[in-house]
N, C-alpha and C positions, 0 to 999 in steps of 0.2 A: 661496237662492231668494226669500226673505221678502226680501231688502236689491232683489233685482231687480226685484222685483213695485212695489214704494215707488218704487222711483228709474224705471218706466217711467208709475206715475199721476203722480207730480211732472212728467216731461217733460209729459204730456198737458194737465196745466195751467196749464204756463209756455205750448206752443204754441197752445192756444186764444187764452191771452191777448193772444200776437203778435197774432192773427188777427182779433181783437176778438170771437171768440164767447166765452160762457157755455156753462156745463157744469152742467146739474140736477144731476148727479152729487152736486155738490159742496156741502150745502147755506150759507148763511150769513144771517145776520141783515139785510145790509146787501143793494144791487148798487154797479155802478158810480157808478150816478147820484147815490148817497145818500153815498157818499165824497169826500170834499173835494178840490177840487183841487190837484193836488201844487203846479203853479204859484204856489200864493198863499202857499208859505209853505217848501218843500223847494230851496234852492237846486242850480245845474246841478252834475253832477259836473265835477270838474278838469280845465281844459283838459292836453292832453298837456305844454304848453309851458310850463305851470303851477310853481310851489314847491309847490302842493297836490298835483299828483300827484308831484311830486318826494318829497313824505311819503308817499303811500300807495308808491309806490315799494318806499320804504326800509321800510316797514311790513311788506311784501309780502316782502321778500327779508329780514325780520330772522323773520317767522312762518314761512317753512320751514326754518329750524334748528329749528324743534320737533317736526318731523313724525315723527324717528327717536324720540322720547321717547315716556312714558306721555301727556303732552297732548299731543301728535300723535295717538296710537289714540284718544283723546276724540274727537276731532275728526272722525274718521275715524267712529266710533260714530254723531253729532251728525248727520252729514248724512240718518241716518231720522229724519224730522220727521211722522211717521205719528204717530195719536192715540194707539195703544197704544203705542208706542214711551214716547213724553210723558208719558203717564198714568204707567207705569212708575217715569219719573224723578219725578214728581211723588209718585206713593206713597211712595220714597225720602226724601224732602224732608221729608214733614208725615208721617211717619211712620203712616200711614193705609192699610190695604187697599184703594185705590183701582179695585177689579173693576167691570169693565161690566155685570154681574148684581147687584152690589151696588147701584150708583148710575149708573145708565144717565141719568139727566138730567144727571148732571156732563160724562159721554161727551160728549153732546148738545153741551151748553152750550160747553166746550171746542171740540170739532171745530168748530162753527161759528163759535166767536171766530179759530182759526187761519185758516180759509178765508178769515174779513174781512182776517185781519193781512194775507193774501195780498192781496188787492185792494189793500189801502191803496198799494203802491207799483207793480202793472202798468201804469199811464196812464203814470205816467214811465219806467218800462221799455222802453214801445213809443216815448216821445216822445225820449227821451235816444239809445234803443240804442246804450248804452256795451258796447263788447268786453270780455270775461272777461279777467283778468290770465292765466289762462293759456294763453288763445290768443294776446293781443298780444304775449307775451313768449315764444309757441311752445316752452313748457315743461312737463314732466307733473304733473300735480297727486297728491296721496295717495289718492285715490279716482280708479284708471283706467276703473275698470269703468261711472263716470258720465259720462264726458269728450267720449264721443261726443253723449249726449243734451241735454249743456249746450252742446254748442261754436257754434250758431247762436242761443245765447238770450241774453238780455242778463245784464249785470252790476246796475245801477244802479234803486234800491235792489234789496238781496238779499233776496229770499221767502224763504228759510232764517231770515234773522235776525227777520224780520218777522212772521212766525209763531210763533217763542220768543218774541218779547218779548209780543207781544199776550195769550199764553196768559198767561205769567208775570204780565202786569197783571190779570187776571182773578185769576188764584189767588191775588194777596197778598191780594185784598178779601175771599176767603173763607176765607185762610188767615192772617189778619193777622200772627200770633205766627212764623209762617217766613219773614216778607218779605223777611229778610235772605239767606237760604240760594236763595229763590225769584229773589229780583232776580240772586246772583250766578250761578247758574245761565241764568240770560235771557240776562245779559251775554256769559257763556263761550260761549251757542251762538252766537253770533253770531262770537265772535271765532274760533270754530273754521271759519269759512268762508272766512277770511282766511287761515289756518295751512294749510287744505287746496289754497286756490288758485284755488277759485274766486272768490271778489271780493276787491275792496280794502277798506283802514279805511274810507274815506268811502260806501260801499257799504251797510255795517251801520251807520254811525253814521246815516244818512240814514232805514236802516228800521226803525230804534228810533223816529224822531223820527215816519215816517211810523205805525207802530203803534201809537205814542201817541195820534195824533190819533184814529184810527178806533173807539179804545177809549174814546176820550169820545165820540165819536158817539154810539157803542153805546145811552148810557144813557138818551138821547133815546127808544129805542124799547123801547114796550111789551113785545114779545115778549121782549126781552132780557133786562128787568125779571123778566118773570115766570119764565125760565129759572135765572136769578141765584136767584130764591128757592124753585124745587125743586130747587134742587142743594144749596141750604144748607139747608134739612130733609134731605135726603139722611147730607148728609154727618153733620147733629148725629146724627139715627139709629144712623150704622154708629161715630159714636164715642163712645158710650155705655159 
């Protein structure tokens, strides 16, 4: 029930975006306006006719040989990108009791860095409107029970991936000493949306680069600032 409730606010936020509205729902640091344009620096996805998408292709049809395996159920896991979901793996990682009664401004801080990741790549989502690999290739992906809510939305960058990496840039800064375990976690979610079928390599490689950008935005703004520095009293606090 918890996987259905996730996977129907996620459609609502991919379809707004189609649509160009905003959702208060959702809060973030940044809006559209204040995120850079993908144009000055995210190149197009691969023409069909492409040797690029000839690799995302073969990228595509080499990640679902892994679906039957334990990183195929990762991946399958991966596709809740909900903050407690995150927060969870992240308690994992930095070996920390990371509860929302513990440190509700990390909650904070987080949620709204994911919702930026999210923005960072909807203008080219609505600009590109590249097809899902598993609709253009009319094939079922490992996650059916999503396939409906994804199949009119776009590929190009992937919000999935774009939301792990954003978070994951924030927690190596307060997490320095896990960077390593944090970055390779960033990576893997990303690459689990490739394994599941709904996007291609160049999909997530695009919303890492797009997440990057929005997380240096970030530092630009006050609010941010000051979020960043009640999450890390927070956190020194609870690991005392």
């Amino acid at each position: 029930m918890k996987k259905n409730i996730v996977t129907i606010l996620f459609a609502v936020l991919v379809a707004l975006s189609a649509t160009g509205q905003t959702n208060t729902d959702y809060p973030t640091f940044l809006n559209k306006h204040l995120v850079a344009d993908h144009r000055c620096f995210l190149p197009a996805p691969p023409d069909t006719a492409s040797k690029a998408f000839e690799a995302d292709t073969e990228a595509y049809r080499e990640s679902k040989k892994l679906r039957n395996t334990s990183r195929g159920l990762l991946a399958v896991e991966d596709a809740d990108i909900s903050i407690d979901r995150t927060m969870k793996v992240m308690s994992d990682i930095t070996g920390t009791e990371l509860e929302r009664t513990k440190c509700p401004n990390l909650f904070i801080l987080i949620e709204k860095v994911m919702n930026d990741g999210y923005l960072s790549g909807s203008e080219a989502k609505k600009y590109y409107k590249r097809t899902r690999p598993f609709v253009y290739f009319n094939e079922p992906t490992s996650i059916p029970s999503e396939e409906e809510s994804h199949r009119k939305t776009y590929s190009y960058p992937s919000s999935h991936s774009a939301m792990a990496w954003a978070a994951t840039l924030v927690m190596t800064e307060l997490f320095p000493e896990c960077q390593n375990d944090l970055l390779h976690w960033g990576y893997e979610a990303g690459q689990s949306r490739v394994i599941a079928g709904y996007h291609y390599q160049s999909d997530v490689d695009a919303a890492r680069l797009a997440a990057s950008a929005v997380v240096a935005r970030l530092h630009a703004e006050k609010d941010f600032r000051r979020s960043m520095k009640k999450a890390e009293k927070e956190i020194r606090r609870i690991r005392k």
